[in-house]
C-alpha positions in Angstrom: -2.9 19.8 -10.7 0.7 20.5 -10.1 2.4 19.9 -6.6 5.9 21.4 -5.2 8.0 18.9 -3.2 10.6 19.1 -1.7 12.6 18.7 2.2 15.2 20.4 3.8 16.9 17.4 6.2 20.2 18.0 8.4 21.8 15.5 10.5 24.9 15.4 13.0 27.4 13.3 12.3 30.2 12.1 14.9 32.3 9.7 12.7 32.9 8.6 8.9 29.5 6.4 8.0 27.3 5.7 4.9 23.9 6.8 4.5 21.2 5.3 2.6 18.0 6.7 1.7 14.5 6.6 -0.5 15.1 10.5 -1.3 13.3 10.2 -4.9 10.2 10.3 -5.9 9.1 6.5 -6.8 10.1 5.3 -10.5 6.6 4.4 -11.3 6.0 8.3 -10.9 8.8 9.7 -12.5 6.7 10.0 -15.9 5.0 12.9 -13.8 7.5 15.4 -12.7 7.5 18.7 -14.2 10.9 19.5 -13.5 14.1 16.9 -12.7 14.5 16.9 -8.8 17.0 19.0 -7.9 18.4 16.7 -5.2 22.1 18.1 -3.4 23.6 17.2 -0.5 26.0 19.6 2.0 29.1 19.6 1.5 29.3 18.0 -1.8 29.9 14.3 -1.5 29.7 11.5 -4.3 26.0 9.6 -4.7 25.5 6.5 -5.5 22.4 5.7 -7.1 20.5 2.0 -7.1 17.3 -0.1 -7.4 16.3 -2.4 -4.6 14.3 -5.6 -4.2 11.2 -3.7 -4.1 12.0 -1.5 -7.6 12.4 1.7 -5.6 15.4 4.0 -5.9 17.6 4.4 -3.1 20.7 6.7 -2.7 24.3 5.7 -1.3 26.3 8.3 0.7 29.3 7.2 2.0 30.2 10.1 4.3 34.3 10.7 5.3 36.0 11.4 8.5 35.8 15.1 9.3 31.9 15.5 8.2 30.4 17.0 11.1 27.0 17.3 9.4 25.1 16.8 6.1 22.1 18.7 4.9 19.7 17.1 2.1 18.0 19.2 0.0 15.5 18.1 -3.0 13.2 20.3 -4.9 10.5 19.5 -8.2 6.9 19.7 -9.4 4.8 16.8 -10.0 1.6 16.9 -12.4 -1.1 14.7 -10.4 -4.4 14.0 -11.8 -6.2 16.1 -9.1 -8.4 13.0 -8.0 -9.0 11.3 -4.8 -7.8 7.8 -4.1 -9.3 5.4 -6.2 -12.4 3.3 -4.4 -13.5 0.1 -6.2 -15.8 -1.6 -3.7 -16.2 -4.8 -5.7 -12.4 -5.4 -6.2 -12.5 -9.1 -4.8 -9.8 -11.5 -2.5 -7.6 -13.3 -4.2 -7.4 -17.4 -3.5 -4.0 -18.7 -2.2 -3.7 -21.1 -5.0 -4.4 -18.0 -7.4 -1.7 -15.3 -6.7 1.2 -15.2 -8.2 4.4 -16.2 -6.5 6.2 -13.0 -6.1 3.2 -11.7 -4.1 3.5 -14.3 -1.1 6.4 -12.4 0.8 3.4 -10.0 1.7 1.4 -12.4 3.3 4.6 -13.4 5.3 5.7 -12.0 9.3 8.3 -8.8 8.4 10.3 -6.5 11.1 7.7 -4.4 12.1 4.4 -6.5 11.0 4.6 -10.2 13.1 2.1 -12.8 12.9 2.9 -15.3 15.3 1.4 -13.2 17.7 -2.6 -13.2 19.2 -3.1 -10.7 16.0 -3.8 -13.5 13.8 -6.4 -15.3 16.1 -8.0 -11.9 16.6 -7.6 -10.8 13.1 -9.9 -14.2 12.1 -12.1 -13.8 15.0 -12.7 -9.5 14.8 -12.5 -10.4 10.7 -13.5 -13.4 9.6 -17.2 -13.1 9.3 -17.0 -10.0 6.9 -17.3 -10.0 3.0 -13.9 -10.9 1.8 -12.2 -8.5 -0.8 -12.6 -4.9 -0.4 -15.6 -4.4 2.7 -12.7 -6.6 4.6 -9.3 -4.2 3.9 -11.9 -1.5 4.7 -13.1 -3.2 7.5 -9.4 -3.3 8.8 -9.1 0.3 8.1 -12.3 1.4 10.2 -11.2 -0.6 13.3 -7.3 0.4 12.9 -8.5 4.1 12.7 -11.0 3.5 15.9 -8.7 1.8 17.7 -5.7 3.5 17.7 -4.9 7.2 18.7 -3.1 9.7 16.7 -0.1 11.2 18.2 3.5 12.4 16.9 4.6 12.8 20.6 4.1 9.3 21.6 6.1 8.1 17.9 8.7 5.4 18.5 11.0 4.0 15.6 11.1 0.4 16.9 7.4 -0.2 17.6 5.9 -3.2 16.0 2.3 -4.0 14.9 1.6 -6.0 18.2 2.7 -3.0 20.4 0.7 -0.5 17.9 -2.2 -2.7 19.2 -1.9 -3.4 22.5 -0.6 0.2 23.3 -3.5 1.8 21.4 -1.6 4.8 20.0 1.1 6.2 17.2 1.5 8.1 14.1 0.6 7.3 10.8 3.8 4.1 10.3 2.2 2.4 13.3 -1.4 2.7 11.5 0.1 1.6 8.2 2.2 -1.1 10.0 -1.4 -3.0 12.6 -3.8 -2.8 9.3 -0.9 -4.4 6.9 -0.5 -7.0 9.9 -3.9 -7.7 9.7 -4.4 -7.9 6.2 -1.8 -10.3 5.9 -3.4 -12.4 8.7 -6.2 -12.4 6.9 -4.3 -14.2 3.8 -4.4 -10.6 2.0 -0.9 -8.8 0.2 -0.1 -5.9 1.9 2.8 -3.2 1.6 3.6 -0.6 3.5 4.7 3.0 1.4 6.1 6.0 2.6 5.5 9.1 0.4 4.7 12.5 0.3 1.0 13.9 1.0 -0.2 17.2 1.6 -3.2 18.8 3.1 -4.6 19.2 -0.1 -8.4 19.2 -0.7 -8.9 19.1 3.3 -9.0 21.6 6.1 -5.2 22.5 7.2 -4.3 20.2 10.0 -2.3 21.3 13.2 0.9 19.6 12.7 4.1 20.3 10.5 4.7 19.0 7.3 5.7 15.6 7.2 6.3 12.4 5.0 3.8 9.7 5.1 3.1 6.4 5.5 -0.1 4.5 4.2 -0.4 0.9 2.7 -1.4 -1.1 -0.5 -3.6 -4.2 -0.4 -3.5 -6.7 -3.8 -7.1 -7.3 -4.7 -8.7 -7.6 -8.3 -5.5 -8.8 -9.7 -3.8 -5.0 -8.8 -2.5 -3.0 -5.7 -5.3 -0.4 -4.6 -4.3 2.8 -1.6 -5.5 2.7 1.4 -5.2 5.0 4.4 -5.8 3.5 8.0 -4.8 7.2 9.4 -6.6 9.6 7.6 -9.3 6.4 6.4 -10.6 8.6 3.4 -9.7 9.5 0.0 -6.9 11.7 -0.3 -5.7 14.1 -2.8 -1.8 14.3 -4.4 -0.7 11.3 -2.6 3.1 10.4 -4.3 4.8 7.5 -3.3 8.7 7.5 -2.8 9.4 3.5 -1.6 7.1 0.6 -1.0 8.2 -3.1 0.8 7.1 -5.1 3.5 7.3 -2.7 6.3 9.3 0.5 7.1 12.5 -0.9 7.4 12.6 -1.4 3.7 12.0 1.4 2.8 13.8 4.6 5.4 14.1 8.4 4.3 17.6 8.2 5.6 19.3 5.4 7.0 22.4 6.2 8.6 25.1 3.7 9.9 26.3 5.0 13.3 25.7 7.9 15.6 23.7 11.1 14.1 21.5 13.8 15.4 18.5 15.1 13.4 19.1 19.0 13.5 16.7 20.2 10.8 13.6 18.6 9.2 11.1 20.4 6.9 8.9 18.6 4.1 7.0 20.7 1.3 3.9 19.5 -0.3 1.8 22.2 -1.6 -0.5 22.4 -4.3 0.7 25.5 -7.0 -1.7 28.0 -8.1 -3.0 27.3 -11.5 
């Protein structure tokens, strides 16, 4: 199966700033793209290119006095192996003492996932009674996608898991962010990831195109997808950046005052 991706993203700009961004598809993907991305930015300014922490690859704009706007383009097609997300019930919980030590920052409190909070006592009590390894993540998902209530009108960039919970509602960060909260509280890896994925394989949906956010939990010695939004397999998910919570891993980040003036995502599926 081969997938077209792409945005079209224009911002306001008021003063000279720097922007930084996860506008590339994720390294551990690149193998799969049919044709380079055609990523250009408007007007033409210098890019800086870098890895993070995290291994994914971010872009550096620094944008000069006199740029009154930008507009990001990118444009490729990816070969994806047609299949829905992989689901390996048996795909056991880790120990503490057994995971390695690089994998202990995502059982740790981030920006947007705290666990000092009455999450953990609930987590153990809503949680702790249920087969550990996979039936628990999945468990998680079932009552994160019960409990909370889909809707792009009520999104908020600075809600955190505990207000995700107690306010019952927001788009599909907020999911990712209350079932990666309670995955860690329940002594589980979990990272959040923000990538493209289309309505491939399902009825259209009622919404415009958008990124996406969903989450990985370490079990069975690897990192397995799971979807607290949409809580089924999916078709031609592609990951762009993965870390502890969305503010690792931002389309754009800019440093100052800007306006989103234009926004529009492709992910379709090309005719054979």
């Amino acid at each position: 199966m081969r997938i077209r991706l792409g945005y079209d993203i224009e911002m306001a700009l008021n003063a000279p700033t720097t922007l930084l961004g996860a506008l590339h598809v994720h390294p551990s993907r690149a193998e799969d793209l049919q044709t380079p991305e055609a990523f250009r930015i408007e007007p033409p300014l210098p890019l800086k290119h870098y890895h993070d922490a995290f291994g994914n690859l971010f872009t550096r704009i620094d944008i000069p006095a006199g740029t009154g706007s930008i507009r990001l383009h990118n444009n490729t097609v990816i070969e994806d192996s047609g299949q829905p997300d992989l689901v390996l019930p048996q795909a056991r919980q880790h120990a503490l003492h057994e995971l390695p030590s690089d994998l202990f920052r995502f059982l740790l409190p981030s920006r947007y996932c705290e666990l000092d909070s009455g999450l953990l006592a609930f987590a153990w009590n809503r949680f702790g009674t249920t087969p550990e390894g996979w039936p628990r993540v999945q468990a998680i998902c079932d009552y994160v996608h019960q409990h909370l209530r889909f809707d792009y009108q009520q999104a908020r960039a600075n809600r955190t898991a505990l207000q995700t919970w107690r306010e019952g509602v927001g788009v599909c960060r907020d999911f990712a962010h209350l079932a990666v909260t309670l995955c860690r509280c329940m002594n589980i890896p979990a990272r959040y990831v923000t990538g493209y994925l289309g309505d491939i394989g399902i009825p259209p949906v009622p919404y415009p195109m958008d990124f996406s956010a969903w989450f990985e939990a370490y079990l069975g010695e690897r990192w397995h997808t799971f979807d607290a939004r949409h809580n089924t397999p999916r078709i031609g998910r592609v990951p762009m950046a993965r870390g502890l919570d969305a503010a690792d891993v931002p389309i754009t980040m800019v440093f100052g005052w800007s306006r989103l003036d234009r926004f529009k995502v492709v992910t379709d599926e090309l005719t054979p």
